[in-house]
C-alpha positions as a Markdown table, in Angstrom:
| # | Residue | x | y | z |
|---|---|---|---|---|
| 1 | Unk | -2.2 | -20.9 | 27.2 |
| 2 | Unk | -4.0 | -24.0 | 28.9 |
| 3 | Unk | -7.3 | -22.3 | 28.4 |
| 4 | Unk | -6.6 | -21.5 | 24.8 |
| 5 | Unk | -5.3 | -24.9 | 23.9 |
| 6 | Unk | -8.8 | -26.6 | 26.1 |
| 7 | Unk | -10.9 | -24.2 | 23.8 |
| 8 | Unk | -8.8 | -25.4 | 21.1 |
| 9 | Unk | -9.8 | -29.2 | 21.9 |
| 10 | Unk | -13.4 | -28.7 | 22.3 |
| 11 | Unk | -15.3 | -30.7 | 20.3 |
| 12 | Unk | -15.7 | -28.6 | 16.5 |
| 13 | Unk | -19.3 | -28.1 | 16.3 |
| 14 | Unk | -18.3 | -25.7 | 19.2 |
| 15 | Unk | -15.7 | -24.0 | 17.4 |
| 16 | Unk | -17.9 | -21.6 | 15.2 |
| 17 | Unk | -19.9 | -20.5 | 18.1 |
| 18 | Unk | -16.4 | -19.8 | 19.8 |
| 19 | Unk | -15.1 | -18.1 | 17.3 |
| 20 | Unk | -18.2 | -15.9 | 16.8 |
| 21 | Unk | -18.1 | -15.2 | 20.5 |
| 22 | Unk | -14.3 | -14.1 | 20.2 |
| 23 | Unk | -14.7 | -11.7 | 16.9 |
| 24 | Unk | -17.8 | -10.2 | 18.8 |
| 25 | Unk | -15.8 | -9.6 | 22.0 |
| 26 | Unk | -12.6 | -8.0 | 19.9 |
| 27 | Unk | -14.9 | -6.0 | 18.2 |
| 28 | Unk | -15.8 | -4.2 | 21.1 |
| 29 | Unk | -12.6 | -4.3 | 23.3 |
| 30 | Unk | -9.8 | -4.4 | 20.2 |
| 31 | Unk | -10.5 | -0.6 | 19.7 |
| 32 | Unk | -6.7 | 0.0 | 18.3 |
| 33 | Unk | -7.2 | -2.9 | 15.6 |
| 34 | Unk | -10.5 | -1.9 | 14.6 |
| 35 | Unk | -9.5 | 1.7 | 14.3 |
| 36 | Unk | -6.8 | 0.5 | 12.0 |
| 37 | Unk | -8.6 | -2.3 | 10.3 |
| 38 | Unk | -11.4 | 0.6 | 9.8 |
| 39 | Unk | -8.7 | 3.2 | 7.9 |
| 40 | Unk | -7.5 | 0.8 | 5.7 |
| 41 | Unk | -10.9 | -0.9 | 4.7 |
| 42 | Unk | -12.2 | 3.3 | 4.1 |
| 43 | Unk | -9.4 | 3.9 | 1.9 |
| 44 | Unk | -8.9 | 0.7 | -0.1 |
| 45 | Unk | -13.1 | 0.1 | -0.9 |
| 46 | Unk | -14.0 | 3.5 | -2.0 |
| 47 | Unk | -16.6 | 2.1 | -3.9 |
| 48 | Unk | -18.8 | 0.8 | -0.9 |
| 49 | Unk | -20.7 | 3.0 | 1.1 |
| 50 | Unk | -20.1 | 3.4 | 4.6 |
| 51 | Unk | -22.2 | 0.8 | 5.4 |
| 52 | Unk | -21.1 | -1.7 | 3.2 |
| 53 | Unk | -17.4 | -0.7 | 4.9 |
| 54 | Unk | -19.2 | -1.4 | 8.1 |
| 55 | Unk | -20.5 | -4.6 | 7.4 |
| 56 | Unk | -16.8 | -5.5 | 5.9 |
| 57 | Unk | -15.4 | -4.3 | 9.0 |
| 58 | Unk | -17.9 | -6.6 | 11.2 |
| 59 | Unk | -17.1 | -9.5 | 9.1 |
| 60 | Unk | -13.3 | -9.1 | 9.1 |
| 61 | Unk | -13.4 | -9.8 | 12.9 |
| 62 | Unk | -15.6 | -12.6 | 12.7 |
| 63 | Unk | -12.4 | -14.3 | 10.9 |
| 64 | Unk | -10.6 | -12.6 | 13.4 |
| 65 | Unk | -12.3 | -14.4 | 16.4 |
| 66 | Unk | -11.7 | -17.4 | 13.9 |
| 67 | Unk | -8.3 | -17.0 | 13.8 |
| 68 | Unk | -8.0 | -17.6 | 17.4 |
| 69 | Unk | -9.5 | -21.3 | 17.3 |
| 70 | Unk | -7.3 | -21.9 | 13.1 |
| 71 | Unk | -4.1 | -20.7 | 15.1 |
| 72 | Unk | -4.1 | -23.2 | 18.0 |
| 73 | Unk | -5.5 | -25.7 | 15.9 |
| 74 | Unk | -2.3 | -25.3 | 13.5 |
| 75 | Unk | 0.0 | -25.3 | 16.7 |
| 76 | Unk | -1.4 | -27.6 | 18.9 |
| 77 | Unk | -3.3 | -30.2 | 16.8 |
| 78 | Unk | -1.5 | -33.3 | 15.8 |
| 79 | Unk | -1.4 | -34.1 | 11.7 |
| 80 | Unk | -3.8 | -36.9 | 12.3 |
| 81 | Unk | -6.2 | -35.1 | 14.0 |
| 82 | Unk | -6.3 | -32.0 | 11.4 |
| 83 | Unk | -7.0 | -34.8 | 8.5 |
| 84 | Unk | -9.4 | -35.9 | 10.6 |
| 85 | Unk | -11.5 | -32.9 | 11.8 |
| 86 | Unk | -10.2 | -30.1 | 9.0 |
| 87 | Unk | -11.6 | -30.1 | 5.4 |
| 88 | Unk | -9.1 | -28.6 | 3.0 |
| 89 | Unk | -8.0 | -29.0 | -0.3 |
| 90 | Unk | -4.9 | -28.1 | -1.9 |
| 91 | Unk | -4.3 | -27.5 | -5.6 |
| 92 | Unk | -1.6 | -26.8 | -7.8 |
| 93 | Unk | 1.1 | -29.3 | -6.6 |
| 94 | Unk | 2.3 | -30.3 | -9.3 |
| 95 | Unk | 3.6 | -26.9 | -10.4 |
| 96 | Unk | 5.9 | -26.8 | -7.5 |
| 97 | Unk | 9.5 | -28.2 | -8.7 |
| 98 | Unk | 11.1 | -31.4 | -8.1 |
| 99 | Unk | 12.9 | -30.9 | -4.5 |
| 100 | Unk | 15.3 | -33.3 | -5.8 |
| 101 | Unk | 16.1 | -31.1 | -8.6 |
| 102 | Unk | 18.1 | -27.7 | -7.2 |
| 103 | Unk | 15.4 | -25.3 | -8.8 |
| 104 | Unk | 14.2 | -24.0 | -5.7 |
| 105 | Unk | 9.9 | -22.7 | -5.1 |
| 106 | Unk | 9.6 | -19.1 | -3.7 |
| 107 | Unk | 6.0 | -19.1 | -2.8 |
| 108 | Unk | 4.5 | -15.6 | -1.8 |
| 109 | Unk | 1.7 | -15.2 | 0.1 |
| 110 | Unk | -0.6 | -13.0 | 1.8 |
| 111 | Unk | -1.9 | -12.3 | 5.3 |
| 112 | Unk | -5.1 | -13.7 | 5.8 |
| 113 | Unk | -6.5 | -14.3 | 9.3 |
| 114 | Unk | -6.2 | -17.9 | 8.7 |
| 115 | Unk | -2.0 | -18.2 | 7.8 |
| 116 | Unk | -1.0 | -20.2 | 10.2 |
| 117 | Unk | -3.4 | -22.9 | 9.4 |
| 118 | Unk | -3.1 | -22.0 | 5.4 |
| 119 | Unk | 0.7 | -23.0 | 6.6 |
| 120 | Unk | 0.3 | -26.0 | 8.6 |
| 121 | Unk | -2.2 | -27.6 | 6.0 |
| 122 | Unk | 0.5 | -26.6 | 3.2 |
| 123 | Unk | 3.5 | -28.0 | 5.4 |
| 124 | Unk | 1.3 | -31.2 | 6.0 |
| 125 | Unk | 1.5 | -32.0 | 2.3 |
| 126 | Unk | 4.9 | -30.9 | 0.8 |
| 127 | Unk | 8.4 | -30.3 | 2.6 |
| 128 | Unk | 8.5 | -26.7 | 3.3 |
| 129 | Unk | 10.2 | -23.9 | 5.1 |
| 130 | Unk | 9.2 | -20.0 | 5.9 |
| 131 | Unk | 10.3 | -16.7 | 6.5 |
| 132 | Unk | 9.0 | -14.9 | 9.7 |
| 133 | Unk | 9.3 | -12.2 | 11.9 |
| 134 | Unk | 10.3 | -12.7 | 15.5 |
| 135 | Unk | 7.2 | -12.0 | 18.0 |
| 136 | Unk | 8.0 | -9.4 | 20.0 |
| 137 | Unk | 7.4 | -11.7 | 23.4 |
| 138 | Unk | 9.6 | -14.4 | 24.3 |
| 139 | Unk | 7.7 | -16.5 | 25.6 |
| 140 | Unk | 5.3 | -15.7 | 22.7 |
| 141 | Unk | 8.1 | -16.6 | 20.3 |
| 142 | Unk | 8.9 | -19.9 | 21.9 |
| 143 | Unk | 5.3 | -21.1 | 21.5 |
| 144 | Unk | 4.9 | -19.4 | 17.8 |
| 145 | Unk | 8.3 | -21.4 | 16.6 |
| 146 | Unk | 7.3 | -24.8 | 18.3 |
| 147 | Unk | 3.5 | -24.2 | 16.9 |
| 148 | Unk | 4.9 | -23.5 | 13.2 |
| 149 | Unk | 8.1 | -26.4 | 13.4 |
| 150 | Unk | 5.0 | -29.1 | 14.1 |
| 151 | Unk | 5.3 | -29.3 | 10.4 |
| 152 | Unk | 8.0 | -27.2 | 8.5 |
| 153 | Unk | 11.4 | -28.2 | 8.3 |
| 154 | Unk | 12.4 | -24.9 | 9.2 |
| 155 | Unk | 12.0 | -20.9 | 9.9 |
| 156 | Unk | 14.2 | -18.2 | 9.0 |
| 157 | Unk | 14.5 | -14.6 | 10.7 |
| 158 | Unk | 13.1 | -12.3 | 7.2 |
| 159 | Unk | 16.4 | -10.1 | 8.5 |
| 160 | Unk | 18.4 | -13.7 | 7.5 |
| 161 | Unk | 18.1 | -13.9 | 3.7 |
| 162 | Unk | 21.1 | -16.2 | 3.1 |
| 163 | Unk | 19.8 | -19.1 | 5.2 |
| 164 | Unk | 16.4 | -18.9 | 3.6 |
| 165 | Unk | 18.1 | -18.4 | -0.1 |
| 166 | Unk | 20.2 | -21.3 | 1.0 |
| 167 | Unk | 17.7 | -23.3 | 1.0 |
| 168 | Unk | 16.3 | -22.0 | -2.3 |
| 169 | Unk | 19.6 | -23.0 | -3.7 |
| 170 | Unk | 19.5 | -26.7 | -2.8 |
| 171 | Unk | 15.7 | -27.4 | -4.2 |
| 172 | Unk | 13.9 | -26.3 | -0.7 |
| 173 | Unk | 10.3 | -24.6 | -1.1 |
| 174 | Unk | 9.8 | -21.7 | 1.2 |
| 175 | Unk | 7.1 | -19.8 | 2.1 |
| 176 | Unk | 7.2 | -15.7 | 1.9 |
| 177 | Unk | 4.4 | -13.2 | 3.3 |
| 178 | Unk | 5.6 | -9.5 | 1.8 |
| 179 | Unk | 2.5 | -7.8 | 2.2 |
| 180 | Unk | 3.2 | -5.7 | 5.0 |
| 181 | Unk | 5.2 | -2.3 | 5.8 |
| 182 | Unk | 8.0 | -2.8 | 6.6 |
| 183 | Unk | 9.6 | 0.7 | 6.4 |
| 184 | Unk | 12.0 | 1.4 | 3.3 |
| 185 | Unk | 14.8 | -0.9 | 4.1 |
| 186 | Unk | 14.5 | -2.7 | 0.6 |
| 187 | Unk | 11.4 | -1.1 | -0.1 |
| 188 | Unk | 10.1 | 1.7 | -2.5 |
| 189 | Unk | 6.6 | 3.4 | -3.3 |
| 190 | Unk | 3.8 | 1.4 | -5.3 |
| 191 | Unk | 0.1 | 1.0 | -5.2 |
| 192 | Unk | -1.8 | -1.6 | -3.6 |
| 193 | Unk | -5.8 | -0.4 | -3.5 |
| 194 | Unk | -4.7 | 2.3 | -5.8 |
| 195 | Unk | -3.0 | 3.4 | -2.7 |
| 196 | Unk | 0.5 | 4.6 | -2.1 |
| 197 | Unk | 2.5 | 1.4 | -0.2 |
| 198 | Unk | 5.8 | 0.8 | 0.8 |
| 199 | Unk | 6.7 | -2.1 | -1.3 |
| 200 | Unk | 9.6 | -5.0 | -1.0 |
| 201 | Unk | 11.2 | -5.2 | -4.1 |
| 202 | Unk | 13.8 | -7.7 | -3.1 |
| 203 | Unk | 11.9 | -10.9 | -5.1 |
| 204 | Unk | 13.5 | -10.0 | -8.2 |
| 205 | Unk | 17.0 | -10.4 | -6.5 |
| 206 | Unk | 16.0 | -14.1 | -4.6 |
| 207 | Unk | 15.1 | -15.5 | -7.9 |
| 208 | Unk | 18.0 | -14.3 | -9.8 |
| 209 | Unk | 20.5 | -15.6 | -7.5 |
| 210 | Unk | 18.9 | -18.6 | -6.8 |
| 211 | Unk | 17.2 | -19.9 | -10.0 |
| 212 | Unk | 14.4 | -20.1 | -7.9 |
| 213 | Unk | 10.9 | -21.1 | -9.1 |
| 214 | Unk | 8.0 | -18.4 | -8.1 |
| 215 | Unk | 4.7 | -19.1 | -7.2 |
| 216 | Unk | 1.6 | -17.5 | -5.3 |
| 217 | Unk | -0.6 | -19.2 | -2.6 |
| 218 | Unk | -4.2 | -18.2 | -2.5 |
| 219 | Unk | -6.2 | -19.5 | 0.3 |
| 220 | Unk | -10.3 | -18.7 | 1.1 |
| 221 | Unk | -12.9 | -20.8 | 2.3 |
| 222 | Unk | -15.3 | -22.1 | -0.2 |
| 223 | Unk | -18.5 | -23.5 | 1.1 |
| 224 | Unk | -16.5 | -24.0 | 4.8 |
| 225 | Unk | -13.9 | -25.7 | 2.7 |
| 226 | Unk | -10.2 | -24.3 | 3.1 |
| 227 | Unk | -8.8 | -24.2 | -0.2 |
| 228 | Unk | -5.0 | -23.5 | -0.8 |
| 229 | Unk | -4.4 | -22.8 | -4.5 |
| 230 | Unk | -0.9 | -22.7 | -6.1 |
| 231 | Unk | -0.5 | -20.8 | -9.2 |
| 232 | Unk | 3.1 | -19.6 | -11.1 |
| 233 | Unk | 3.8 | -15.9 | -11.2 |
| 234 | Unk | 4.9 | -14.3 | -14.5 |
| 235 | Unk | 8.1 | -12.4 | -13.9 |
| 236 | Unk | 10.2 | -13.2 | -17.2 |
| 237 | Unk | 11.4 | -9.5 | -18.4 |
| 238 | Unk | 10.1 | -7.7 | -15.2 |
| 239 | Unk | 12.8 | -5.8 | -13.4 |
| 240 | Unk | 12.4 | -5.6 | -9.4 |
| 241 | Unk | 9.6 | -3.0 | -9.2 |
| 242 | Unk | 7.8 | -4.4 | -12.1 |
| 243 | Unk | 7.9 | -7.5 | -10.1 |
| 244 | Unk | 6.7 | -6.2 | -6.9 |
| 245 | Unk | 3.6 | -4.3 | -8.4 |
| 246 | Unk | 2.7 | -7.5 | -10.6 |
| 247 | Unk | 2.4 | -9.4 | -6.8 |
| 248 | Unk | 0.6 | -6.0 | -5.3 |
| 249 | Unk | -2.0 | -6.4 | -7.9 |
| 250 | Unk | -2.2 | -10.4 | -7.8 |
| 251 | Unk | -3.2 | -9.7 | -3.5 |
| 252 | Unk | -5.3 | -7.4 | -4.4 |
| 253 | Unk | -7.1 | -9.4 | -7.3 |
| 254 | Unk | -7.2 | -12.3 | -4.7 |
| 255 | Unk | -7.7 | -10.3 | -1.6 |
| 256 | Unk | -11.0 | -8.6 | -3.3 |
| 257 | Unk | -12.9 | -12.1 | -3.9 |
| 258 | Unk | -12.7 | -12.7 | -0.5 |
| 259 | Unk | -12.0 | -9.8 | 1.4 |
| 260 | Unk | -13.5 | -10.3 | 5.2 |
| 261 | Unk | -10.5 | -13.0 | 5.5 |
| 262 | Unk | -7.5 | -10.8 | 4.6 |
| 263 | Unk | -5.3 | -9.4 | 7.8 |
| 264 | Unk | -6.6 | -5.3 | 7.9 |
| 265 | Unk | -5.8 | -4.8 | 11.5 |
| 266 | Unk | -2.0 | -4.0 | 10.3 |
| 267 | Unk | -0.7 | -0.1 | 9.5 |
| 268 | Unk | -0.1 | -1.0 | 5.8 |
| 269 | Unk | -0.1 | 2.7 | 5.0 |
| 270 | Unk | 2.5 | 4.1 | 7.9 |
| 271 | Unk | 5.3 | 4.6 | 6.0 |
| 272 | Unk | 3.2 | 6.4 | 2.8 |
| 273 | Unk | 0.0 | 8.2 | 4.8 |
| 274 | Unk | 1.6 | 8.6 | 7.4 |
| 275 | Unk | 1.3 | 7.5 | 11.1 |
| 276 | Unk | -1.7 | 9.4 | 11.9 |
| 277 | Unk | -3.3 | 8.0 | 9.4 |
| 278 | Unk | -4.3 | 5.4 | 11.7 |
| 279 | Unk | -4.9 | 7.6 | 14.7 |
């Protein structure tokens, strides 16, 4: 932890050369995560070659080895600091609704490499909360929840709903990543990379009881520039799997424009192709 937080610290002309160092290194030693990163890149980009796939794959854990540096700079870095040192820009603001009011802002988004700074940067510029799965460690956990309450208000459990619809009811925003698998407890089958995908259809429900507002943050670098872009999500007269295949295809319309930065090291298939799918 001390040496990641010094490396961290380091002046940030070094931090490319880091990260570059760290995404090289995984690339060889991270054999699990580039076995599953590799499945899911060959069965979601049919339409590159195996090289091209390669070259995807390399460049997915160069952001990787970047992620290591964008994490402990979201967890460790004061807010004066990352305006300081971080260039960013956020748009779309104004489409969140008045926290004053008690119209509430779901805000999905997906798991790029970068999150936890996507998150911090958001949280630096609007009051916000998130949903979140417990790390498995608990030591890991302590540092995860002190890193990410640096600048949210708050975290919910994603096994909690009624604290984070809560504080959907009384005007909160709050942040939602529903990308993943995770298994068929509130999920069914629809495509994502015209692939079969456990899907959470439970948005449908959260903005119906809560009158929430919906949104979708997109985040990508841009000429080194992190961008975070806001934008409302149509879901008048979709029912809940409607819903939850309109957001599969809005990540994947987003995800393919930038695609080296999006989190493939996960078993988004497991529950569809199977475990050993990802053998």
């Amino acid at each position: 932890m001390t040496l990641w937080q010094g490396l961290c610290h380091l002046p940030t002309s070094w931090h490319p050369a880091i990260g570059k160092y760290c995404g090289k290194l995984l690339f060889i030693i991270a054999k699990k995560r580039k076995e599953i990163a590799q499945a899911n890149i060959e069965a979601c980009f049919l339409n590159l070659s195996k090289a091209e796939q390669q070259k995807l794959l390399q460049d997915n854990f160069m952001f990787l080895g970047r992620s290591f540096i964008e994490t402990g700079i979201a967890w460790f870095w004061s807010d004066k600091k990352i305006q300081t040192k971080v260039d960013y820009e956020v748009i779309g603001l104004d489409l969140l609704s008045n926290n004053n009011s008690n119209d509430g802002n779901l805000i999905i988004f997906k798991h790029s490499q970068h999150l936890e700074l996507d998150a911090r940067l958001f949280a630096m510029n609007t009051e916000l909360y998130g949903v979140s799965r417990p790390h498995n460690s608990i030591s890991m956990n302590a540092i995860q929840d002190r890193g990410r309450l640096s600048s949210m208000k708050g975290t919910a459990d994603k096994s909690n709903p009624r604290k984070f619809m809560k504080w959907l009811k009384t005007g909160k925003s709050v942040m939602y990543a529903i990308d993943q698998d995770y298994g068929w407890n509130h999920s069914v089958q629809l495509k994502f990379f015209n692939q079969a995908a456990a899907t959470i259809i439970t948005t449908r429900k959260i903005i119906d009881a809560t009158n929430a507002n919906l949104l979708f943050l997109n985040s990508y670098y841009k000429n080194n520039r992190l961008i975070l872009k806001l934008e409302l999500i149509d879901h008048m007269e979709l029912n809940s799997e409607e819903l939850a295949q309109e957001i599969n295809d809005l990540m994947q319309d987003k995800i393919l424009l930038h695609p080296a930065e999006y989190l493939w090291a996960h078993r988004r298939f497991k529950s569809t192709l199977g475990k050993d799918f990802y053998k």
